[in-house]
Backbone atoms as SQL, in Angstrom:
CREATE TABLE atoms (id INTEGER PRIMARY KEY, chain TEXT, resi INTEGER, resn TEXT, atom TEXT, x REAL, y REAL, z REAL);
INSERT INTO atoms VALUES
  (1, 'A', 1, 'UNK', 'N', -8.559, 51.900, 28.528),
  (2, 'A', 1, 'UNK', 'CA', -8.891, 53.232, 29.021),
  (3, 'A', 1, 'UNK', 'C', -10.392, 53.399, 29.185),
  (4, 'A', 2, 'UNK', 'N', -11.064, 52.826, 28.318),
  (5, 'A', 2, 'UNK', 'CA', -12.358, 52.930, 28.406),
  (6, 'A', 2, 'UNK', 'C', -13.047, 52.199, 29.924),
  (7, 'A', 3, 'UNK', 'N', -12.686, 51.589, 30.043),
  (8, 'A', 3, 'UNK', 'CA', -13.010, 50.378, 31.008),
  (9, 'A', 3, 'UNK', 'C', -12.930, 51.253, 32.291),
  (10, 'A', 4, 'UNK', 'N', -11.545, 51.803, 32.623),
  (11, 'A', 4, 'UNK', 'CA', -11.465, 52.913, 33.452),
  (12, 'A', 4, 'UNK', 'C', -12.152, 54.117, 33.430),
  (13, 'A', 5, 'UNK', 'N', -12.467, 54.917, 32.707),
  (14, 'A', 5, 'UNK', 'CA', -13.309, 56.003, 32.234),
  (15, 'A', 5, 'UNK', 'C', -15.004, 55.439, 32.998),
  (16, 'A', 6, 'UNK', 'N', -15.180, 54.332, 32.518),
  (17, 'A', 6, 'UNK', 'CA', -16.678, 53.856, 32.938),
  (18, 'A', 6, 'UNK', 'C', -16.415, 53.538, 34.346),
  (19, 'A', 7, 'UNK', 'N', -15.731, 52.919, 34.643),
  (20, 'A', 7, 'UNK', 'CA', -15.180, 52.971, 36.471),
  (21, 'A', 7, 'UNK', 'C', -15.554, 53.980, 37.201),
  (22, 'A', 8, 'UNK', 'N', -14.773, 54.421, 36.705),
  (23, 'A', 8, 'UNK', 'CA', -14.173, 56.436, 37.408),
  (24, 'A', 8, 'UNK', 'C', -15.590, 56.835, 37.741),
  (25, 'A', 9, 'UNK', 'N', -16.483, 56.764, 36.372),
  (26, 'A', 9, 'UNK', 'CA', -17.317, 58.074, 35.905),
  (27, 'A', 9, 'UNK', 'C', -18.947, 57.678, 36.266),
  (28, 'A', 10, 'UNK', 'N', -19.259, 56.158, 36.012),
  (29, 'A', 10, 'UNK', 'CA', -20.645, 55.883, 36.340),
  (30, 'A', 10, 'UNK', 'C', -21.302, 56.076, 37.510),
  (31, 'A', 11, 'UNK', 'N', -20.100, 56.078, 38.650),
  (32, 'A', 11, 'UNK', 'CA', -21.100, 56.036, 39.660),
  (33, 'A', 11, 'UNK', 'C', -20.952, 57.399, 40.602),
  (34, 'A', 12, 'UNK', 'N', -20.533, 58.489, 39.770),
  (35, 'A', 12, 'UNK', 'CA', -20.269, 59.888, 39.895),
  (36, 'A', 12, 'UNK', 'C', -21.058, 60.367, 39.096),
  (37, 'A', 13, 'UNK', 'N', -22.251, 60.486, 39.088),
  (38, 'A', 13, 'UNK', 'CA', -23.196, 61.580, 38.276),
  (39, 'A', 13, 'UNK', 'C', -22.887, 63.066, 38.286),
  (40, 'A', 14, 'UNK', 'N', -22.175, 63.519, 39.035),
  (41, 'A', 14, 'UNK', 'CA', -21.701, 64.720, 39.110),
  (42, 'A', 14, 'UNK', 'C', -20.528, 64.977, 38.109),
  (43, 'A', 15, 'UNK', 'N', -20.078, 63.891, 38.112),
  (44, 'A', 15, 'UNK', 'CA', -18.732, 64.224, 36.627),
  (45, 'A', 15, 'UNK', 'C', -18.919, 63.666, 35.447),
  (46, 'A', 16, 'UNK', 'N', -20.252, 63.533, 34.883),
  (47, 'A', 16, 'UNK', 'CA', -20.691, 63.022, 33.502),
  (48, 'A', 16, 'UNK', 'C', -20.841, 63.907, 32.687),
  (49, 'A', 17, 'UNK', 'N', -20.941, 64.788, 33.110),
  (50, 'A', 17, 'UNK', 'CA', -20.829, 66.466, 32.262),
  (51, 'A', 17, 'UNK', 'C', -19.630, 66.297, 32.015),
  (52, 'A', 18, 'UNK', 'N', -18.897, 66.809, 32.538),
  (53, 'A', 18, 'UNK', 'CA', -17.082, 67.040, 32.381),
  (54, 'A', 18, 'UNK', 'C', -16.661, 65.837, 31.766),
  (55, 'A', 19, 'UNK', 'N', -16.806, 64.595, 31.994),
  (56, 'A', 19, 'UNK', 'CA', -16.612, 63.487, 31.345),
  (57, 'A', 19, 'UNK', 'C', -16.555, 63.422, 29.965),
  (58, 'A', 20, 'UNK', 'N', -17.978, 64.174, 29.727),
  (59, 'A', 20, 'UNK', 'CA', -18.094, 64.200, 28.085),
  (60, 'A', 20, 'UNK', 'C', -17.349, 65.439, 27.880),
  (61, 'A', 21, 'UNK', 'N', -17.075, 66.530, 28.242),
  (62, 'A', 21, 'UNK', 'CA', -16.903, 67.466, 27.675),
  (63, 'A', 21, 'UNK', 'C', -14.738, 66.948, 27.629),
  (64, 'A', 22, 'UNK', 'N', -14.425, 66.209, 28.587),
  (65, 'A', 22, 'UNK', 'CA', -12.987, 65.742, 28.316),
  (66, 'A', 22, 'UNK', 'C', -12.891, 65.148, 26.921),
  (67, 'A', 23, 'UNK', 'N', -13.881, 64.033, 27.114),
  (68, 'A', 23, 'UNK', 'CA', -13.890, 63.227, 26.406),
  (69, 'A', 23, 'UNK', 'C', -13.485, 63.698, 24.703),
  (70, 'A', 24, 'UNK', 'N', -14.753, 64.796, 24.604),
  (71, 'A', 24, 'UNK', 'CA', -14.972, 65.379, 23.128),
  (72, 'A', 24, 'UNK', 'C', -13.440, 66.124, 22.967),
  (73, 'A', 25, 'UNK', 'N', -12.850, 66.997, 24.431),
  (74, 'A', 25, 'UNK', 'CA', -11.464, 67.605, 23.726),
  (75, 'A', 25, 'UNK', 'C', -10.538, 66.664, 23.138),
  (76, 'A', 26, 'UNK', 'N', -10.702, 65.150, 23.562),
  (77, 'A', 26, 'UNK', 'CA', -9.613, 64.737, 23.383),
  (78, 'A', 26, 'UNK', 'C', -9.475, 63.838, 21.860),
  (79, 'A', 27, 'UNK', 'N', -10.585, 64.011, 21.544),
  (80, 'A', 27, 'UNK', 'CA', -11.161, 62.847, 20.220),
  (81, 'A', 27, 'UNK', 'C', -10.730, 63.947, 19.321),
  (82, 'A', 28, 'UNK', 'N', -10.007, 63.704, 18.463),
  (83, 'A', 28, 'UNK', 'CA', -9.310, 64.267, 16.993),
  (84, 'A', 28, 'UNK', 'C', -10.242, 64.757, 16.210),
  (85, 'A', 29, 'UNK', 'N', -10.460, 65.943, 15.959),
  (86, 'A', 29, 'UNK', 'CA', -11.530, 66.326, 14.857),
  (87, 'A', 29, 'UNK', 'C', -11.035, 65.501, 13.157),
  (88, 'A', 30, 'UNK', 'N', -12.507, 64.816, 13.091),
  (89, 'A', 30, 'UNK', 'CA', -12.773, 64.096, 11.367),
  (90, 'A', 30, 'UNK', 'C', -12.527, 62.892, 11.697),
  (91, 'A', 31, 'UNK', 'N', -12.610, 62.480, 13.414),
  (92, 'A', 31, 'UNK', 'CA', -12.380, 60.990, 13.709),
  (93, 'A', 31, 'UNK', 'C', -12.864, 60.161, 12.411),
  (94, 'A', 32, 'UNK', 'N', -13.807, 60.609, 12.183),
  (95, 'A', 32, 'UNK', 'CA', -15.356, 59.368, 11.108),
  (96, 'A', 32, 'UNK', 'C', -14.345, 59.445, 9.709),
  (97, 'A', 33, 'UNK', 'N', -13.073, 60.285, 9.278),
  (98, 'A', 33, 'UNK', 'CA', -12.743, 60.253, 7.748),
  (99, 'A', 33, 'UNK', 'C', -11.458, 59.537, 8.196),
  (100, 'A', 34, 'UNK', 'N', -11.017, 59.039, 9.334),
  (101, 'A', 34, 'UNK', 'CA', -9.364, 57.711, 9.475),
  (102, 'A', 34, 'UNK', 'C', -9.799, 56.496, 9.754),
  (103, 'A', 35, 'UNK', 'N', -9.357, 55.504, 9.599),
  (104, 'A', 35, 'UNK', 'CA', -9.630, 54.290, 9.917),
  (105, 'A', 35, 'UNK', 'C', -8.774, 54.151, 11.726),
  (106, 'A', 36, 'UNK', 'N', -9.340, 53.744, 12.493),
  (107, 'A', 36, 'UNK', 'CA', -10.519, 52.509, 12.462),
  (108, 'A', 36, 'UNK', 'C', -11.816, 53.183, 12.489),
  (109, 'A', 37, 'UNK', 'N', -12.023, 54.556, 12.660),
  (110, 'A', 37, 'UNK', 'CA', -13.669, 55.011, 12.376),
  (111, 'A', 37, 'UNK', 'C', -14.010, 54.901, 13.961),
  (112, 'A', 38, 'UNK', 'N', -13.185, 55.061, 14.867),
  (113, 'A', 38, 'UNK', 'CA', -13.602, 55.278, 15.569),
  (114, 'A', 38, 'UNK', 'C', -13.264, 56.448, 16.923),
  (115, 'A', 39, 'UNK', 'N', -14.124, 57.238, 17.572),
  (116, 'A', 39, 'UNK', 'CA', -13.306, 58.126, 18.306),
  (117, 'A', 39, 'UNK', 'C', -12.878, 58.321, 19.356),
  (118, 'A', 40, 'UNK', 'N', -11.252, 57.892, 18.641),
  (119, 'A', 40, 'UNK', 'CA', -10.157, 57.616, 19.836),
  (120, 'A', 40, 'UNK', 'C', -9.214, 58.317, 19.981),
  (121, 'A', 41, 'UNK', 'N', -8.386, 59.160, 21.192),
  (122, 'A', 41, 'UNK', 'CA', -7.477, 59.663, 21.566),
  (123, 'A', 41, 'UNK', 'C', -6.146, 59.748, 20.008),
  (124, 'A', 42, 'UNK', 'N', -5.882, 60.441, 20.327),
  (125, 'A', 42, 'UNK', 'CA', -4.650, 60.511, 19.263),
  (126, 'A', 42, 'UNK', 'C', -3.586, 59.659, 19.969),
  (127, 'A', 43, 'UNK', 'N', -3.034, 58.529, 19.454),
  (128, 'A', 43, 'UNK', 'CA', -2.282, 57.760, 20.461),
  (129, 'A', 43, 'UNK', 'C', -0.706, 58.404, 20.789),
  (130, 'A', 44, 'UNK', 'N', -0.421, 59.807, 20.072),
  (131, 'A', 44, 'UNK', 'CA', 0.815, 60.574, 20.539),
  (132, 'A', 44, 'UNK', 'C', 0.297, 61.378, 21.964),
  (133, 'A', 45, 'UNK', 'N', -0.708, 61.589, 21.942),
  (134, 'A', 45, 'UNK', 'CA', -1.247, 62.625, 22.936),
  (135, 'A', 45, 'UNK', 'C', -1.016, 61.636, 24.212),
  (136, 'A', 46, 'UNK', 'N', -1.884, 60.358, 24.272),
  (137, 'A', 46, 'UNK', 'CA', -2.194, 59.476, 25.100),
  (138, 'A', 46, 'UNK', 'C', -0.494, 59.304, 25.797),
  (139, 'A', 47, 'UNK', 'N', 0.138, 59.081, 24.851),
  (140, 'A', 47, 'UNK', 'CA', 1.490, 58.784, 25.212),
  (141, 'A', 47, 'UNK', 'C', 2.407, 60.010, 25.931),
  (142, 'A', 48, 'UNK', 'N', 2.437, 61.002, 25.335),
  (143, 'A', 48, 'UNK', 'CA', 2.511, 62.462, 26.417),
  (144, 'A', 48, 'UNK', 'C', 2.153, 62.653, 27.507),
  (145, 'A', 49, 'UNK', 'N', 0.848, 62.500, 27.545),
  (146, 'A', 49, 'UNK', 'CA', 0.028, 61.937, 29.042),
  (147, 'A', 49, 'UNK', 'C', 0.564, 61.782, 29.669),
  (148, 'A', 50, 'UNK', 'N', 0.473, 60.675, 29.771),
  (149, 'A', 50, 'UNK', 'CA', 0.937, 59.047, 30.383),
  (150, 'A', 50, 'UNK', 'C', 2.679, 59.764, 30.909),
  (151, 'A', 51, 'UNK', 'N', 3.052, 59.880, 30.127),
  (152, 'A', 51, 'UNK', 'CA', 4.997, 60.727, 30.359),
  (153, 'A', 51, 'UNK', 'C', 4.625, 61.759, 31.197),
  (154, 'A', 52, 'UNK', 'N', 3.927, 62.570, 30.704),
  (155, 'A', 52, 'UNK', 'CA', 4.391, 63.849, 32.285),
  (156, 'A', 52, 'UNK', 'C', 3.175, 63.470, 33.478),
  (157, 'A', 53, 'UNK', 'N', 2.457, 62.581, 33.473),
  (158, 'A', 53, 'UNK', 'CA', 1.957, 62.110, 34.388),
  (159, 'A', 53, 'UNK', 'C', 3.133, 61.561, 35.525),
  (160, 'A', 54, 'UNK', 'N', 3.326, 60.075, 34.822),
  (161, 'A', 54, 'UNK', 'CA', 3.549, 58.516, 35.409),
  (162, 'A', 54, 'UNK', 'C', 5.016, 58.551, 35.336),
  (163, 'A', 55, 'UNK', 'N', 5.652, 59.427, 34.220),
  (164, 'A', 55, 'UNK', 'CA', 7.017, 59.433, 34.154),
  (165, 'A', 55, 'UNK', 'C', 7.748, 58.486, 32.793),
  (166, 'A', 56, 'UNK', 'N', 5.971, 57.485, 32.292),
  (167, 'A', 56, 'UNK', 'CA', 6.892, 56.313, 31.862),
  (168, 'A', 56, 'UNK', 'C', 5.075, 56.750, 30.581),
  (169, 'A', 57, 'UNK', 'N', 5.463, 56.604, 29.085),
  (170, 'A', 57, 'UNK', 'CA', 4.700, 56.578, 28.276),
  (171, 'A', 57, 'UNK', 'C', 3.867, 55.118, 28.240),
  (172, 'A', 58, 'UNK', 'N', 4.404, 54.149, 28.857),
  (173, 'A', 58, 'UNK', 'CA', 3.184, 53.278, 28.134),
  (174, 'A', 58, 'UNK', 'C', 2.371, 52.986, 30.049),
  (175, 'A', 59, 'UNK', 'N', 2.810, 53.742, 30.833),
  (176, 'A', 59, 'UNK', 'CA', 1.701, 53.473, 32.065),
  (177, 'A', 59, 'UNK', 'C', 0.166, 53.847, 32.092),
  (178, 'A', 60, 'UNK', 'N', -0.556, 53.058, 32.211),
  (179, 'A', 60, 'UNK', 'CA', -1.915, 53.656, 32.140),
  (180, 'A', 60, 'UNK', 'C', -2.918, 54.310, 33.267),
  (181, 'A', 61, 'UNK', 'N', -3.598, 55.224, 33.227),
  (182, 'A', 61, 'UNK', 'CA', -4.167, 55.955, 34.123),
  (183, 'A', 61, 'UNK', 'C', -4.939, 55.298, 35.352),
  (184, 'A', 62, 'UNK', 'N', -4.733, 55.807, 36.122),
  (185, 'A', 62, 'UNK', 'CA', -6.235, 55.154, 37.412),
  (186, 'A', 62, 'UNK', 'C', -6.605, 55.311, 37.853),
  (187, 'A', 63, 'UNK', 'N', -7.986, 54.611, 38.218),
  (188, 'A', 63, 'UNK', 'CA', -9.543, 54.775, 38.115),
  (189, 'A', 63, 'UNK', 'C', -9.249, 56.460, 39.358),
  (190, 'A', 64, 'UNK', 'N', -8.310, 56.098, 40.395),
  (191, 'A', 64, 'UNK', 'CA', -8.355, 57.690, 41.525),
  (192, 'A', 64, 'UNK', 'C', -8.106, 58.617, 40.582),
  (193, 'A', 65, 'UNK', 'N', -6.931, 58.594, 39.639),
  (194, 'A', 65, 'UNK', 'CA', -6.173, 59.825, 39.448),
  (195, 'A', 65, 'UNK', 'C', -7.388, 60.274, 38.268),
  (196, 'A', 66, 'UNK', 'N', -8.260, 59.513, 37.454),
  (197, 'A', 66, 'UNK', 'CA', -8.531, 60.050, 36.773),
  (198, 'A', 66, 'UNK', 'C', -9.948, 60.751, 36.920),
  (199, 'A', 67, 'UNK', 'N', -10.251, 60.450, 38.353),
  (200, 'A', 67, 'UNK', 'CA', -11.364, 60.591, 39.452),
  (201, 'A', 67, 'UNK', 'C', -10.546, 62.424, 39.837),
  (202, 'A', 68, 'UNK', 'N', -9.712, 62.337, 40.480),
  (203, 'A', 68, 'UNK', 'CA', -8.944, 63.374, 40.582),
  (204, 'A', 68, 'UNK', 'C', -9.225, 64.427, 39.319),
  (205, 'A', 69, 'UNK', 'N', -8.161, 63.981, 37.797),
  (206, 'A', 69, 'UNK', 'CA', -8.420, 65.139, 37.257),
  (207, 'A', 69, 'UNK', 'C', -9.487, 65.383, 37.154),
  (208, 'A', 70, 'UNK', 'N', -10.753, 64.819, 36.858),
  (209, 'A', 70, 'UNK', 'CA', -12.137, 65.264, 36.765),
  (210, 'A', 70, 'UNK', 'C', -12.621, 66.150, 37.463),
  (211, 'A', 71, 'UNK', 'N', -12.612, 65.740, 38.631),
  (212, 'A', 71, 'UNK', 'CA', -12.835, 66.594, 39.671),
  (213, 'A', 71, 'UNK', 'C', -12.346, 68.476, 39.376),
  (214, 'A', 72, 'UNK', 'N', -11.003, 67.872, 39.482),
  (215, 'A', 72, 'UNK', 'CA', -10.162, 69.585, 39.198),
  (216, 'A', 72, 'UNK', 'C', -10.700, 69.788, 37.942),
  (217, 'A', 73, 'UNK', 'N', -11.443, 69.005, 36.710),
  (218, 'A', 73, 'UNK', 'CA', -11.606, 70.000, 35.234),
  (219, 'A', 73, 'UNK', 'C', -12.864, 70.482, 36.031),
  (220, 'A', 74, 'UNK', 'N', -13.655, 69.812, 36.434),
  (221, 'A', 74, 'UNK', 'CA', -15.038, 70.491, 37.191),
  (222, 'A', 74, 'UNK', 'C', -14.849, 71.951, 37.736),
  (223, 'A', 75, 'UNK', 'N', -14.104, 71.419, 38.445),
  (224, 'A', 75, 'UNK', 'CA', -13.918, 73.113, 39.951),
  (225, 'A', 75, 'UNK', 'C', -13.215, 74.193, 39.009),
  (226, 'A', 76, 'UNK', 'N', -12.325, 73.967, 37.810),
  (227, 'A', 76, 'UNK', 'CA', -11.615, 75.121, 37.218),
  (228, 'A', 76, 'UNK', 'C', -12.988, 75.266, 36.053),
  (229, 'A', 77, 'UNK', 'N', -13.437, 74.799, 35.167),
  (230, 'A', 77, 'UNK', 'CA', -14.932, 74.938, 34.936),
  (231, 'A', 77, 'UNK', 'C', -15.769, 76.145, 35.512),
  (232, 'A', 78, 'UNK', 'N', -15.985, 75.266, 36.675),
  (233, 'A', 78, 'UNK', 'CA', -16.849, 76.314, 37.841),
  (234, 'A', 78, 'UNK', 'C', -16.109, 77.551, 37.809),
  (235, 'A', 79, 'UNK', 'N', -15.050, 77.735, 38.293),
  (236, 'A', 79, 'UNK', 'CA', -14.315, 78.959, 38.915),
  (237, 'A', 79, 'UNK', 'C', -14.429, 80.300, 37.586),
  (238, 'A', 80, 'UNK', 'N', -14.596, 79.707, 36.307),
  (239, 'A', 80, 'UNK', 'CA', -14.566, 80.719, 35.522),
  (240, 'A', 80, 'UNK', 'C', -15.798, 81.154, 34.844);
């Protein structure tokens, strides 16, 4: 996911704001007190996703669609 995220997002300076601000909703508050210590998606969430997205829980996102939602968190952002 990461790999994609840096895809999507580096060469869009316009969605590095929103990027982070996805980013931070999606990281579990007290990431730093579970192991592995690091801050990552809740892997039930990821899997929800992925289901009312793709239809299928273990499909993974891409580099358009996630170009897409960005975009739309931007403009609904803006709009309010």
């Amino acid at each position: 996911m990461a790999r994609v995220l840096l895809t999507a997002v580096v060469p869009r300076p316009r969605l590095w704001a929103t990027a982070i601000v996805q980013v931070r909703r999606f990281v579990p508050d007290a990431w730093w007190k579970r192991a592995p210590f690091l801050p990552l998606p809740d892997p039930a969430l990821s899997k929800f996703r992925s289901e009312t997205q793709y239809g299928d829980p273990t499909a993974t996102v891409t580099v358009d669609d996630l170009v897409v939602w960005l975009e739309w968190c931007r403009a609904e952002r803006r709009r309010s």
